[in-house]
MDAnalysis code that builds the backbone (N, CA, C; Angstrom):
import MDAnalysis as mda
import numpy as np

u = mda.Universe.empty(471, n_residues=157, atom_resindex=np.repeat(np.arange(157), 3), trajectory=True)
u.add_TopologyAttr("name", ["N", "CA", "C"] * 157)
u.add_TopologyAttr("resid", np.arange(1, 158))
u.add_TopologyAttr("resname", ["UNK", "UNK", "UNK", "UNK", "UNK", "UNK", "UNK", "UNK", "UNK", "UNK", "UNK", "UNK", "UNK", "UNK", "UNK", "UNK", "UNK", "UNK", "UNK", "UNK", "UNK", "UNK", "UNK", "UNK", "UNK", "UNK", "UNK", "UNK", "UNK", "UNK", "UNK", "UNK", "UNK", "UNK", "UNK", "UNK", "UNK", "UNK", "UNK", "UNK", "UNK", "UNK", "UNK", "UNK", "UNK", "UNK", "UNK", "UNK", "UNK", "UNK", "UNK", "UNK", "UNK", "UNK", "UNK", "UNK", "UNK", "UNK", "UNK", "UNK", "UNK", "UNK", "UNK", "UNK", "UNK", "UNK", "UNK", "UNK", "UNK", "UNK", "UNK", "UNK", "UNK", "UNK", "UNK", "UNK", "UNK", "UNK", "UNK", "UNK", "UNK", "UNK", "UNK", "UNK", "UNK", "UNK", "UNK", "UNK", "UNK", "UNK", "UNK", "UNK", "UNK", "UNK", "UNK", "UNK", "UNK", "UNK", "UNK", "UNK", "UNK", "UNK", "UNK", "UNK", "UNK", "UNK", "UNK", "UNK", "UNK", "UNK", "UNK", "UNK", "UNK", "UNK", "UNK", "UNK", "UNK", "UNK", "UNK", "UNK", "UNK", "UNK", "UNK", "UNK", "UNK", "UNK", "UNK", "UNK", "UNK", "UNK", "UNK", "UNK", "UNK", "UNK", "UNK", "UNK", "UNK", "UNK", "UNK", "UNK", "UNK", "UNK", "UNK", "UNK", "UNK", "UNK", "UNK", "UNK", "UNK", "UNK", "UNK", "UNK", "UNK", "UNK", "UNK", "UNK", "UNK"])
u.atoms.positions = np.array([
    [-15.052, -3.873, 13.763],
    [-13.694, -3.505, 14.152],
    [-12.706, -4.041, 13.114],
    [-11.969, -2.938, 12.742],
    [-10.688, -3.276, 11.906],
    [-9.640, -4.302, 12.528],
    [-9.240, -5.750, 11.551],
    [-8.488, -6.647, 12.148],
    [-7.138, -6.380, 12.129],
    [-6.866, -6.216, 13.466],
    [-4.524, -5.609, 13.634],
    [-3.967, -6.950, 13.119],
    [-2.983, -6.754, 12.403],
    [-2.351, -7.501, 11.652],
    [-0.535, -7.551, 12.305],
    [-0.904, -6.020, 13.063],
    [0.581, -6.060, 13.940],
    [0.283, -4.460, 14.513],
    [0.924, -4.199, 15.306],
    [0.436, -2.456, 15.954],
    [0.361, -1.720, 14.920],
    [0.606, -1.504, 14.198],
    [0.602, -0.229, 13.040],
    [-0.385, -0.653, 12.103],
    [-0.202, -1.904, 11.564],
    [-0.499, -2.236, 10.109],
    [-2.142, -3.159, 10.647],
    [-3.313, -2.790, 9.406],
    [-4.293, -3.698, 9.180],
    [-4.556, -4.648, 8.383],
    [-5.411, -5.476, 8.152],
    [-5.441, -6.198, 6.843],
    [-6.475, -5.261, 6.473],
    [-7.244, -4.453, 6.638],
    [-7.954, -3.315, 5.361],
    [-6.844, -2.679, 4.811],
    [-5.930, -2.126, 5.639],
    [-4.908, -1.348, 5.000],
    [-4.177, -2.152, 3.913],
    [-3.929, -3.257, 3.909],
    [-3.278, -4.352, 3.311],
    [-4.173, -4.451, 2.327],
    [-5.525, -4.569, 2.117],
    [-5.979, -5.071, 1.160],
    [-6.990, -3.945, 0.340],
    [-6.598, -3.002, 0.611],
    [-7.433, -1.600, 0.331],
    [-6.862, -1.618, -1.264],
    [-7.817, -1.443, -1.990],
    [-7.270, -0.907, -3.723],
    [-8.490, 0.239, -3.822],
    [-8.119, 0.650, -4.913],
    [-9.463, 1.770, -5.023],
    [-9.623, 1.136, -6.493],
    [-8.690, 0.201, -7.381],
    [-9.171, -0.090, -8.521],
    [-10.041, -1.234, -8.544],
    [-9.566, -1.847, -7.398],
    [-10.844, -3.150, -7.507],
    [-12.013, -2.294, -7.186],
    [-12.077, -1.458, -6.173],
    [-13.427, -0.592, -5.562],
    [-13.929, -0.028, -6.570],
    [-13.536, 0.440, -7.605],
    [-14.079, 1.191, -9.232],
    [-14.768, 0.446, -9.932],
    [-13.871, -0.867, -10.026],
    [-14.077, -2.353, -11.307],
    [-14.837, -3.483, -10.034],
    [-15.518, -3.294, -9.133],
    [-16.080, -3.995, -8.226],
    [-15.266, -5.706, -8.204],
    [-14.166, -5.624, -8.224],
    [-13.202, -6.635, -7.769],
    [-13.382, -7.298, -6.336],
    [-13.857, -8.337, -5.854],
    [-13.483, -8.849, -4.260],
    [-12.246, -9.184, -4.196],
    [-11.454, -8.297, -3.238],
    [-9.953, -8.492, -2.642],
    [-9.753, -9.447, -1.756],
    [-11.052, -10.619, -1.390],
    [-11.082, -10.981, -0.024],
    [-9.499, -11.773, -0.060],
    [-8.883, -11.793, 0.706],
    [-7.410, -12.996, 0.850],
    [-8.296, -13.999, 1.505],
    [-7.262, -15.394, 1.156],
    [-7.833, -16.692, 1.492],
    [-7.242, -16.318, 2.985],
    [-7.410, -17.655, 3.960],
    [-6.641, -17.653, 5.791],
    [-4.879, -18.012, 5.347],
    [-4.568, -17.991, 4.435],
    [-3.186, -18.105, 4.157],
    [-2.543, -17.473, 3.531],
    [-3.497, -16.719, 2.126],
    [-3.233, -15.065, 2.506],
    [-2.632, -14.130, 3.597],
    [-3.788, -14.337, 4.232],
    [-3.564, -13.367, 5.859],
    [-2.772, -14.044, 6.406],
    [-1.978, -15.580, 6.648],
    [-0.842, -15.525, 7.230],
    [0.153, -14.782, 7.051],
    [0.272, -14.870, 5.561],
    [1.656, -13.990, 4.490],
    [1.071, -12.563, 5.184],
    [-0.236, -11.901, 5.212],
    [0.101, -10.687, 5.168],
    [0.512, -10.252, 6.815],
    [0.440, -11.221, 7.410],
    [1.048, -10.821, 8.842],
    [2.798, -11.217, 9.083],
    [2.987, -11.438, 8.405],
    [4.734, -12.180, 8.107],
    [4.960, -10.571, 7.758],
    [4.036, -10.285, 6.438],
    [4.517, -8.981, 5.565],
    [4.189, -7.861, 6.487],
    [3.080, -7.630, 7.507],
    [3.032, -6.563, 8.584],
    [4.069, -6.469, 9.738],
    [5.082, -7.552, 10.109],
    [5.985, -7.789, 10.690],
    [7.129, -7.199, 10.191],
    [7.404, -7.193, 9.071],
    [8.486, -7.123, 8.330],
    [8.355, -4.987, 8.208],
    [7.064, -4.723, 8.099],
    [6.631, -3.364, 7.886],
    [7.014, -2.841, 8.998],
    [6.510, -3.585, 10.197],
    [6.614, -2.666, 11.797],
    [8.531, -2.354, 11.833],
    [9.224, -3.731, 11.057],
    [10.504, -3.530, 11.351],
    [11.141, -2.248, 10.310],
    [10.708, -2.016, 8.837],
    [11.069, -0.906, 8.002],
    [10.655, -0.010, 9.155],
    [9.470, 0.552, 9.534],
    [9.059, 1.337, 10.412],
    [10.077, 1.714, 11.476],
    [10.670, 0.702, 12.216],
    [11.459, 1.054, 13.630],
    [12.702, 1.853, 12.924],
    [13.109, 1.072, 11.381],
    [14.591, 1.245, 11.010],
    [14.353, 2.831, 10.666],
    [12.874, 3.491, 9.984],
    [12.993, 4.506, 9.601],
    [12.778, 5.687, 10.371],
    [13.453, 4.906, 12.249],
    [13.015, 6.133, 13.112],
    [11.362, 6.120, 13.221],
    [10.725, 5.093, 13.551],
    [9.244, 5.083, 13.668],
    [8.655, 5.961, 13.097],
    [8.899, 6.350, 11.638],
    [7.964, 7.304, 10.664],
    [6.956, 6.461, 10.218],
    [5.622, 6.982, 10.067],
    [4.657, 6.075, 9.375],
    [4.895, 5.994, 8.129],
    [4.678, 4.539, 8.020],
    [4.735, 3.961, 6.485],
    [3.094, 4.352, 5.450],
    [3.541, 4.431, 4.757],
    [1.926, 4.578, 4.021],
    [1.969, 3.704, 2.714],
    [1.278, 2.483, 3.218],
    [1.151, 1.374, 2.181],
    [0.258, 2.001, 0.740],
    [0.606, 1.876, -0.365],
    [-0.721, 2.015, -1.581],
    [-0.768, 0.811, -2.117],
    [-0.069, 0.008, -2.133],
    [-0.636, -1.423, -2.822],
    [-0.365, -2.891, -2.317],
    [-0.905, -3.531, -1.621],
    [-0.647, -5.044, -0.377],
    [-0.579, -5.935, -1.402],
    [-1.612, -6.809, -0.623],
    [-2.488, -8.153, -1.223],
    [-3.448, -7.902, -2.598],
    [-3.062, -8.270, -3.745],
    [-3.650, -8.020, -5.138],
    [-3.882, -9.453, -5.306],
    [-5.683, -9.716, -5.476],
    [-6.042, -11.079, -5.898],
    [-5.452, -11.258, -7.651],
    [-5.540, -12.228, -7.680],
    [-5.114, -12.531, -9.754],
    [-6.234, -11.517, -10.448],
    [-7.295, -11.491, -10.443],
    [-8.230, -10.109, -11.309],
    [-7.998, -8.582, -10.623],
    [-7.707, -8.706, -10.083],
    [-6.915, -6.858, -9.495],
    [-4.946, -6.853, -9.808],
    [-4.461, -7.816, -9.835],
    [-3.297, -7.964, -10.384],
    [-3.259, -7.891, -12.062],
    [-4.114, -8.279, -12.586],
    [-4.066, -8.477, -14.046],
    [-5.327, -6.846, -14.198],
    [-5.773, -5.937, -13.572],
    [-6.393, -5.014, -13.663],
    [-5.436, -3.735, -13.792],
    [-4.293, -4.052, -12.464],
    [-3.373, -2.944, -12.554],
    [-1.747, -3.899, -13.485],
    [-2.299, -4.662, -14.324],
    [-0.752, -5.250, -14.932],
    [0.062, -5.123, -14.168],
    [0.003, -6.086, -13.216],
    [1.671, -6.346, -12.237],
    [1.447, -7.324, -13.145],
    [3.063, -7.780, -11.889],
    [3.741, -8.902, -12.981],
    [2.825, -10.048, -12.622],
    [2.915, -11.051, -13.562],
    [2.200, -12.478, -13.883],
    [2.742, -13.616, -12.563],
    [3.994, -13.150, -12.062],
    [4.191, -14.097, -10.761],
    [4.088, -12.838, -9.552],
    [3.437, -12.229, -9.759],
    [3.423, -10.858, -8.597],
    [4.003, -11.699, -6.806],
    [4.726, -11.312, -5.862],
    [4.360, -11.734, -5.137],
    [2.974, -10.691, -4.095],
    [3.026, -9.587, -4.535],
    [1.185, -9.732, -4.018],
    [0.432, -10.094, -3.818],
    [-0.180, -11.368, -5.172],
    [-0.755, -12.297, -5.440],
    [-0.770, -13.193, -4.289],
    [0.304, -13.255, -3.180],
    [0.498, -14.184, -2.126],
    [0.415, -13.473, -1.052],
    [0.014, -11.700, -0.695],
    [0.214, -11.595, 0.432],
    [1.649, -11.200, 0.708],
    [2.925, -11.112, -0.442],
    [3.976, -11.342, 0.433],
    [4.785, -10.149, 0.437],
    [4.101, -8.858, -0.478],
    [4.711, -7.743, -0.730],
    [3.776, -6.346, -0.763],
    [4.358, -5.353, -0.461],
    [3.653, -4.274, -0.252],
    [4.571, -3.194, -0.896],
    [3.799, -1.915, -1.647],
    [4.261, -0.748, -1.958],
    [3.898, 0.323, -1.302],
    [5.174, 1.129, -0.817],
    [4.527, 2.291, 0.608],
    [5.439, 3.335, -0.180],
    [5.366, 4.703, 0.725],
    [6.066, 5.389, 1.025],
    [6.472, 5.742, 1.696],
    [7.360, 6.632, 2.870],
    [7.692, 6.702, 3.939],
    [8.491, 8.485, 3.977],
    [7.256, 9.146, 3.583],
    [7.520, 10.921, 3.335],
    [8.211, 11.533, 4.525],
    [7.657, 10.924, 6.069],
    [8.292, 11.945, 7.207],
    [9.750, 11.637, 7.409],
    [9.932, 9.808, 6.500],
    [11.696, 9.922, 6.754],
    [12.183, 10.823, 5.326],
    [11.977, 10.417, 4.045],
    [12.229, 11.287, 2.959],
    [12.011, 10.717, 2.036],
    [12.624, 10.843, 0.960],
    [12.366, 10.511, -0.348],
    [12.370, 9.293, -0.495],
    [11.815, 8.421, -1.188],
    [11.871, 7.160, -1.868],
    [13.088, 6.022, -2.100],
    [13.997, 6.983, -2.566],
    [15.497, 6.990, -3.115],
    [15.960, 6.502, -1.501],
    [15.900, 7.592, -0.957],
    [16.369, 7.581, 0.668],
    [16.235, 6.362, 1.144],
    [14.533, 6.450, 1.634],
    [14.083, 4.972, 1.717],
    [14.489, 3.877, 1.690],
    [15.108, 3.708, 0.183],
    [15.186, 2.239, 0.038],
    [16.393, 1.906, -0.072],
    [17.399, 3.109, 0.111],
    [18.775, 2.933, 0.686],
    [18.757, 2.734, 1.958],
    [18.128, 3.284, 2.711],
    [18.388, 2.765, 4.117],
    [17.931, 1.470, 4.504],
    [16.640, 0.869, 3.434],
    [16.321, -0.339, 4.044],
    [17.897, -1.587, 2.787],
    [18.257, -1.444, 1.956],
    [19.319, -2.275, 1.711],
    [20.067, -1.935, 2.602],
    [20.753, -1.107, 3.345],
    [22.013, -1.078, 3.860],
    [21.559, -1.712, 5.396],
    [20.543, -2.011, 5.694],
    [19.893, -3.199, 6.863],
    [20.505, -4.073, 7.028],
    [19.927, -4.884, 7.890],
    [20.078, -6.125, 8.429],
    [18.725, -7.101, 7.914],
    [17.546, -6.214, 7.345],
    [16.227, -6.753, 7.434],
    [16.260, -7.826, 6.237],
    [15.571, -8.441, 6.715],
    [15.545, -10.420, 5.846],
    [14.429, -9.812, 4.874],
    [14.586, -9.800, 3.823],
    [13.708, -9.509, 2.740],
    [13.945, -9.792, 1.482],
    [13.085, -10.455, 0.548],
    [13.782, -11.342, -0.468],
    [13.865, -10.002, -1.516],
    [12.918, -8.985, -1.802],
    [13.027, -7.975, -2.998],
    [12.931, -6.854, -2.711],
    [13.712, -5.977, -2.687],
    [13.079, -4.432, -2.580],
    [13.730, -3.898, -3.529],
    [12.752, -2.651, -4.313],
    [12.554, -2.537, -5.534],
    [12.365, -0.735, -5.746],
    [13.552, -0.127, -5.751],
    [12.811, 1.421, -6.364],
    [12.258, 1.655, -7.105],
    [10.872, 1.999, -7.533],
    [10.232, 1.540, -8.153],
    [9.710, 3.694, -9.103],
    [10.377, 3.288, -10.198],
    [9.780, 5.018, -10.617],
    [9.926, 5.656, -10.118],
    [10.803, 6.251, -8.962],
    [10.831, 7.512, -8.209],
    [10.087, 7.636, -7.529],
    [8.880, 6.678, -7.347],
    [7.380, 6.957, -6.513],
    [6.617, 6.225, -5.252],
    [7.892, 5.157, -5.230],
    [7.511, 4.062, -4.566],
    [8.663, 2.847, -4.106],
    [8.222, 2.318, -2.841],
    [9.213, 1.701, -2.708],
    [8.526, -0.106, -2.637],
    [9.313, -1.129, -2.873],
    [8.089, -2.481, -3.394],
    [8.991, -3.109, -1.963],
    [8.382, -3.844, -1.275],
    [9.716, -4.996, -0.564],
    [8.699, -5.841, -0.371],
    [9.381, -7.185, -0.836],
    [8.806, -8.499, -0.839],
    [9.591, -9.572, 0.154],
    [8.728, -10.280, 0.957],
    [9.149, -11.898, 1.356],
    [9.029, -12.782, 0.390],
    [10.484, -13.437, 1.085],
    [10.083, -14.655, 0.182],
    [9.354, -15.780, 0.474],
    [8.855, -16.891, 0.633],
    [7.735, -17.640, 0.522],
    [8.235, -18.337, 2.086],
    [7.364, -18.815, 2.901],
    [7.883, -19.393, 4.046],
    [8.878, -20.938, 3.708],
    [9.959, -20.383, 4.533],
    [10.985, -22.139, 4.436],
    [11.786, -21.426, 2.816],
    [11.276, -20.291, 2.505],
    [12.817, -20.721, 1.537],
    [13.300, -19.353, 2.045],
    [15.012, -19.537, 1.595],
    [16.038, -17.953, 1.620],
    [15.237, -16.781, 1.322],
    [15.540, -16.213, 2.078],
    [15.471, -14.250, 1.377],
    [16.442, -14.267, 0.206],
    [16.246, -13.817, -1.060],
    [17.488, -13.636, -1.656],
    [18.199, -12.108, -1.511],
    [17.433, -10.975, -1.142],
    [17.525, -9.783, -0.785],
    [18.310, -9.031, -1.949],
    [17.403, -9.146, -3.261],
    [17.772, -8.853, -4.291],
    [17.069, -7.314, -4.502],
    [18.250, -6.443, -4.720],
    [17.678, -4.786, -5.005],
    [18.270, -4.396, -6.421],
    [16.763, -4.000, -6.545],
    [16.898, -2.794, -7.778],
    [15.673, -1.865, -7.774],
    [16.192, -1.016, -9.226],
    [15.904, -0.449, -9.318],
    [14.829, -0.438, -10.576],
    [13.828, 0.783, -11.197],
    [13.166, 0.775, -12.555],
    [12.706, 1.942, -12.384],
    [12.294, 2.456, -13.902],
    [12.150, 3.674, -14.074],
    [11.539, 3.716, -15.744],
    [10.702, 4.777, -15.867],
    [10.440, 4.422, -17.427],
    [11.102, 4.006, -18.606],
    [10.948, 3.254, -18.999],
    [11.887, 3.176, -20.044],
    [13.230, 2.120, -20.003],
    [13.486, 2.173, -18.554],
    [14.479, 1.728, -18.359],
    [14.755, -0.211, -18.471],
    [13.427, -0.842, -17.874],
    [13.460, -2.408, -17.269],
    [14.190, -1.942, -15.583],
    [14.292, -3.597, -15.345],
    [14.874, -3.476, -14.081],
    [16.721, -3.464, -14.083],
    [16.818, -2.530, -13.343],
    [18.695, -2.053, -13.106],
    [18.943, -2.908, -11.559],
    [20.108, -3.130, -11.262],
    [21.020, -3.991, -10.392],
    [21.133, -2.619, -9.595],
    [20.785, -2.711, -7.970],
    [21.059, -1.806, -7.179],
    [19.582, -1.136, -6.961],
    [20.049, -0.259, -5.575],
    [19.061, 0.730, -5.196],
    [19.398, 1.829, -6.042],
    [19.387, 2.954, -7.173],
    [20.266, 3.772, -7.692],
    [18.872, 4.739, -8.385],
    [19.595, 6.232, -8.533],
    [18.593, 7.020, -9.151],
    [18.725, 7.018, -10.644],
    [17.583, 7.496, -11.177],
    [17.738, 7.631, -12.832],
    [18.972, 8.854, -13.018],
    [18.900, 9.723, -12.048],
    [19.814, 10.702, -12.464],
    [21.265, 10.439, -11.779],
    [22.533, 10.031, -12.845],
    [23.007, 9.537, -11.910],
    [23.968, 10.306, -11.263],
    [23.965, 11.291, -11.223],
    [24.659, 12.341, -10.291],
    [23.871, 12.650, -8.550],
    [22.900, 11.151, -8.591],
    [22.268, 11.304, -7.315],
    [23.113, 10.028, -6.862],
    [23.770, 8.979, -7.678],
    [24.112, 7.711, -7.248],
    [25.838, 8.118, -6.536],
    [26.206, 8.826, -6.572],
    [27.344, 8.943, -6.144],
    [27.603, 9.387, -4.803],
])
């Protein structure tokens, strides 16, 4: 039996890669791992309620340090901890959409991140310290931009 991590969300779902599954990577999370990733399934059920209970569809959770350095995230990933996830959320809309509606929240979240047009990143921050609830944006070419905002910017207005 698959372990619930919160009504919606699993820790398979959380820890599912298909690149470690290719490059035979073990994803296992340590028991403090899986605390973070139930902080981070909490935080999901709440994007979830805000987006009108549309299902979220996680593609990237919990990344051990050799599946983090496989798909080059960053070198302090918070993945690496369990504390961030990349979804989409198609039945509310676009990406863009998305991650405007989750800044203009109330939700305690230290990073959320438009990420390429393709994805949306939102991270906790570590237990006992602030959310800093820092948003941006990235896009090829670009680095990271200040704000939730599109590359095209006749969408930012």
């Amino acid at each position: 039996m698959t372990k619930r991590l919160s009504r919606h969300f699993t820790l398979d779902e959380l820890v599912a890669s298909q690149t470690a599954a290719r490059r035979g990577i073990d994803n296992t999370p340590s028991p403090a791992v899986v605390r973070n990733l139930r902080r981070l399934a909490a935080l999901l059920e709440k994007v979830r309620t805000l987006l009108g209970g549309k299902p979220i569809l996680v593609s990237s959770g919990y990344r051990c340090r050799a599946l983090n350095a496989a798909v080059a995230g960053a070198k302090a990933s918070a993945h690496m901890a369990g504390l961030a996830a990349d979804f989409t959320a198609p039945g509310y809309g676009t990406v863009l959409q998305v991650a405007r509606r989750i800044a203009a929240s109330s939700l305690r979240y230290d990073q959320l991140i438009h990420e390429y047009g393709a994805w949306v990143h939102i991270g906790l921050a570590p237990a006992r310290r602030k959310p800093r609830r820092q948003n941006l944006s990235i896009f090829k070419g670009t680095g990271y931009l200040d704000g939730i905002v599109a590359l095209d910017p006749r969408a930012n207005a």
